[in-house]
N, C-alpha and C positions, 0 to 999 in steps of 0.2 A: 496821501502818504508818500514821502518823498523815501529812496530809497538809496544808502549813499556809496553801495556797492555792490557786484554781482555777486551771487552764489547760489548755495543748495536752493530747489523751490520748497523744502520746509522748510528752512529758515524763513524765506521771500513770506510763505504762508503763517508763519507765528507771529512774522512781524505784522502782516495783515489782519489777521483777526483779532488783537488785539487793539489796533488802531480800530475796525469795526464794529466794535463794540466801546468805546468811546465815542464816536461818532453817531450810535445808535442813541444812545443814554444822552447826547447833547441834543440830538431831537427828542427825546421824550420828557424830558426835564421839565418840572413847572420855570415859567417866567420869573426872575427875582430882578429887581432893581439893579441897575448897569453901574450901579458903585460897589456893588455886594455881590456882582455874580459871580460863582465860585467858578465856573465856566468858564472865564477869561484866558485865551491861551498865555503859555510863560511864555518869556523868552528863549527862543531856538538855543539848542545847543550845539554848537557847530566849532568844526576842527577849523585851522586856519588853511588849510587848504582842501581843495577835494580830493587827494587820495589817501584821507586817513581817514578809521573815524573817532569822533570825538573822546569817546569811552573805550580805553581798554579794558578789555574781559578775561577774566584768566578763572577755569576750575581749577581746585586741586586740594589735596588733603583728604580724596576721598579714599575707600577701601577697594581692593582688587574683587572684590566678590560680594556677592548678597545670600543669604540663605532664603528660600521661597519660605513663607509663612515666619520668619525670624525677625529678629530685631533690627533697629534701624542702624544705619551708615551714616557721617557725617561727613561731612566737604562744605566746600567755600568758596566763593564769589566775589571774586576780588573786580570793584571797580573805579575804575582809576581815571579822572577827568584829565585829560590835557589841553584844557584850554583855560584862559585865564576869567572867565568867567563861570560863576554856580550852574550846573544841573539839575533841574526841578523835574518832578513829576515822573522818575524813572520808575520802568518797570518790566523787569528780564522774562524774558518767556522761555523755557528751558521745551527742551524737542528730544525725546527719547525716539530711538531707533534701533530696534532686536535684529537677530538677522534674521528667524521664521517671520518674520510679520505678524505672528502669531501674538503680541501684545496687547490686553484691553485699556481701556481706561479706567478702569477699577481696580486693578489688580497694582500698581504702582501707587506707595501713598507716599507724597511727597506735602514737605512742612519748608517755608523761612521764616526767616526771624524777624523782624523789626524792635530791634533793641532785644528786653526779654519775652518778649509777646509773640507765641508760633499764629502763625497764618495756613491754612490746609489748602493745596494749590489743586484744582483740579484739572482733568487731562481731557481733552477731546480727538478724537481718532480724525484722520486725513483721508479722503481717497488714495493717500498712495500707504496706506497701515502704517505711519508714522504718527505717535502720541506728540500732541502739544499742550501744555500747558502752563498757563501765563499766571503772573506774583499778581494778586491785587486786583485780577480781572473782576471777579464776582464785588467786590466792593466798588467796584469803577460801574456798574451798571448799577450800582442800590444807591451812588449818587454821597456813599458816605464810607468811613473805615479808611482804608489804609489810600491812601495819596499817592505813593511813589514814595521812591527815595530820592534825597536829595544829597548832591556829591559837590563841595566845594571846589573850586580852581583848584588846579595843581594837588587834589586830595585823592588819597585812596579807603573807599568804605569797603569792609570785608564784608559779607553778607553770611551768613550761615541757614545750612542746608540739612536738611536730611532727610534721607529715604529709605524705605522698603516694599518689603513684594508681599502680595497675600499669595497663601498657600497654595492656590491653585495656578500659580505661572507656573511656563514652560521652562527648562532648563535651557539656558543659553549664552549667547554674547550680545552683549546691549553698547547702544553709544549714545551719548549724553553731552547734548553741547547746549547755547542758549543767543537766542538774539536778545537784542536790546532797544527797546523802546521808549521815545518822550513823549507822554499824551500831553497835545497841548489842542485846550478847548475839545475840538468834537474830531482832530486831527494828529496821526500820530507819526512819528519820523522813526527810523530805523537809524540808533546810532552807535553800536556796540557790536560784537561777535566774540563769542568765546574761542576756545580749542575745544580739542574733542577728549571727553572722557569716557573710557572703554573700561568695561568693567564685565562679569560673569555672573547671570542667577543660576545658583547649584537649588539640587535637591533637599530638601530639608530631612535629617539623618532620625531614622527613627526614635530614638534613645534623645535627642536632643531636650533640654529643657527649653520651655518660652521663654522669652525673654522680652521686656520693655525698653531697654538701656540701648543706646546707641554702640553698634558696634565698631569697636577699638580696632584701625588699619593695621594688620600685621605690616602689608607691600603697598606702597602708595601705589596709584594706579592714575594718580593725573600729574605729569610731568610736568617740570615748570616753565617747560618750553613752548613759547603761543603755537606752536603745530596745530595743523586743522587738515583732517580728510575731507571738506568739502569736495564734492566733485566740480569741476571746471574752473578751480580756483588759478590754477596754473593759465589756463587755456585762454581765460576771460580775465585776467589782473592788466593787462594793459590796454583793452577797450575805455577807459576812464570810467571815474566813480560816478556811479549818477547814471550810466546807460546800460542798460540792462536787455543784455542778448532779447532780440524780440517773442522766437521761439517760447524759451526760459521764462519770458516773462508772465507771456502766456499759461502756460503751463502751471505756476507758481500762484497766478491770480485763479485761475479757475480753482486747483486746491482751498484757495483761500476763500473762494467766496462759496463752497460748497459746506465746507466748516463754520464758517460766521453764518450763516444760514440756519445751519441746523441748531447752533447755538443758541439764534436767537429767537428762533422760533420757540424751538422747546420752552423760554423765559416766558413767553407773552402768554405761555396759557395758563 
């Protein structure tokens, strides 16, 4: 997996288990005929130079707040190719981060769209208690369903999102940003990074009614400004894209293969 710039090691780690599991599912595949294999890598999507990358990412449009056990939030995923050729096979892996660490992977239920059809994303927890979870992963290892998005030259696909808490989260501050992934064949590239979205789970108010319906943004809470809390973003932006702090990287790969692990084990029985 090619990595085409430093940053968080959960980013490093979403964008690795995802490609992982691609790569997993490309060794367990039955053999199909080398005219019809669906397996065939696309073509790379690549910036025209190395320090951009290919896909811009932007969240936003989502709500300043979630109610624990309430209704869902909607937001958006805007991504935007800047190169003169199509992007096939995308697929955003979004990285939730509370600040107790105190988050499961069950307790966030998070849906995209493809077209009008919801997808249910699911989350796996990090050694470092940071949730990940990737668009499309479970149907990329069953070998069928959702493919990626595909984003024309010079296009922007809005993606649509939305999420909620079940009732038993902790009240707090959560941050929500996403890498960006091209599976191609049994190998995946890191070509996208969001901003960060900060948002608040409150407690849900006694008297409150359930509710199913997505809830309506009173205060936007993702600015339109590509900002990003990564750490070491400042520290590490002029090392070039493509080298990756050794440390860091370290660090980022062990997360990631302790997750793709447990992921995959859990499948095979």
């Amino acid at each position: 997996m090619r990595l085409f710039t430093p940053a968080s090691p959960c980013l490093v780690a979403a964008a690795a288990l995802l490609a992982a599991s691609a790569s997993a599912s490309a060794v367990l595949a039955p053999a199909t005929p080398a005219h019809a294999d669906p397996r065939a890598p696309l073509p790379a999507c690549t910036a025209p130079d190395d320090h951009t990358f290919p896909l811009t990412t932007r969240i936003h449009g989502g709500p300043a707040g979630y109610e624990a056990g309430g209704g869902y939030g909607t937001w958006y995923l805007d991504l935007t190719n800047t190169t003169s050729r199509g992007c096939e096979g995308i697929h955003p892996v979004v990285v939730l981060v509370d600040e107790k660490r105190a988050l499961e992977p069950s307790q966030p239920r998070l849906e995209f769209y493809d077209g009008s059809r919801p997808h249910p994303v699911a989350f796996e927890a990090t050694d470092r208690d940071e949730l990940i979870g990737a668009f499309g992963e479970d149907a990329v290892d069953a070998g069928s369903g959702f493919p990626g998005f595909t984003v024309g030259p010079g296009k922007t696909l809005t993606v649509k999102v939305r999420l909620a808490f079940t009732s038993d989260t902790d009240p707090g501050e959560v941050t929500a940003n996403a890498a960006v992934v091209q599976l191609r064949g049994g190998d995946g590239e890191w070509i996208g990074q969001s901003n960060d979205y900060r948002f608040r789970v409150g407690a849900r108010e006694p008297s409150a009614a359930p509710s199913t319906d997505p809830a309506a943004p009173s205060v936007a809470a993702t600015p339109d400004d590509q900002g990003t809390g990564i750490p070491f973003a400042d520290e590490l932006a002029g090392t070039g894209l493509g080298r990756v702090d050794a440390a860091l990287g370290a660090a980022a790969l062990l997360v990631a293969a302790g997750a793709a692990a447990v992921l995959l084990a859990r499948r095979r029985r």
